[in-house]
Phi, psi and omega in degrees: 000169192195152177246104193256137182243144144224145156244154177212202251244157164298304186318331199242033181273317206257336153281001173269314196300296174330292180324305190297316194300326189294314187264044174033044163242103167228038169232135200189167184248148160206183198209146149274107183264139152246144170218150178251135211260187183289338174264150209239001157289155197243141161286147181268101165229141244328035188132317190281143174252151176213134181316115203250018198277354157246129187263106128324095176232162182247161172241147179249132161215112193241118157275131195220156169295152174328267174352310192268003186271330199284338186229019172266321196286300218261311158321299204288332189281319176291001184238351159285348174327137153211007184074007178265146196299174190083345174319291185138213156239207180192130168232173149232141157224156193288132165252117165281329159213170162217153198224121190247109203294329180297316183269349222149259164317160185220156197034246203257013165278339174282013172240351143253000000 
């Protein structure tokens, strides 16, 4: 099992949310986060610059069977895209166990 956390762009949540479900991962956490990114510039809209060093972002957090990290991975990445700095991240990491508490179950029976 593996645990993939993203955060990516607000705007692009609800294609990412889509993206999952089409690959029968429709169960996840998410959170609204601020964060400060790599850019170190202000945007220009109709004259005004506006301060880009705190980022409005969703954070994700999905557990998945082995088998679902190669294309859970691949959803969030095609469909958060937008070719712009800021886009986000991805992580994956190793889960050792899960527990499905009413029941119980242990590891990836507890994930469906």
């Amino acid at each position: 099992m593996k645990k993939i956390e993203a955060i990516i762009r607000k705007s692009k949540f609800d294609e990412v949310k889509k993206s999952l479900h089409e690959i029968e991962v429709t169960f996840f956490s998410y959170w609204d986060v601020t964060g400060v990114g790599n850019e170190k510039q202000g945007h220009v809209y109709r004259g005004i610059t506006y301060s880009t060093t705190d980022i409005q972002r969703r954070y994700l957090s999905i557990v998945v069977s082995d088998e679902y990290v190669e294309k859970t991975v691949e959803a969030i990445l095609k469909s958060a895209y937008t070719g712009n700095i800021g886009d986000g991240k991805v992580f994956v990491s190793p889960v050792d166990n899960a527990y499905r508490i009413r029941t119980r179950e242990k590891d990836e029976i507890s994930l469906q």
